[in-house]
Phi, psi and omega in degrees: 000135177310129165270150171324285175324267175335334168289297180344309187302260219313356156280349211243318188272123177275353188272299175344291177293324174340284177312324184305318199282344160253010123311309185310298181312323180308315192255350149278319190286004159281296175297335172290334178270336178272316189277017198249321183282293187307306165300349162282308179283014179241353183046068165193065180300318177293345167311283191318291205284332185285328153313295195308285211307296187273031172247012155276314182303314180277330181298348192251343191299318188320000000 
């Protein structure tokens, strides 16, 4: 588990966040390009946005 302090450093640091924030962006457009090929070829495109929204939102919650 993450401590304040730790959080506190990667918010406070801009290479820290930097990095977070384009892993984050990295691993949407993956999962988002995986879970779009899967909905496509199934003709069940509304799948695709109620997966990507919640297994991103939810998945961090945890």
């Amino acid at each position: 588990m993450i401590s304040n302090a730790q959080l506190d450093l990667t918010l406070q640091d801009p290479l820290l966040l930097g990095i977070l924030v384009l892993v984050i962006l990295w691993v949407l457009l993956w999962k988002g390009w995986a879970l779009w090929r899967a909905a496509r070829q199934k003709n069940q495109k509304h799948w695709f946005v109620v997966l990507l929204v919640f297994n991103t939102i939810l998945t961090p919650i945890k």
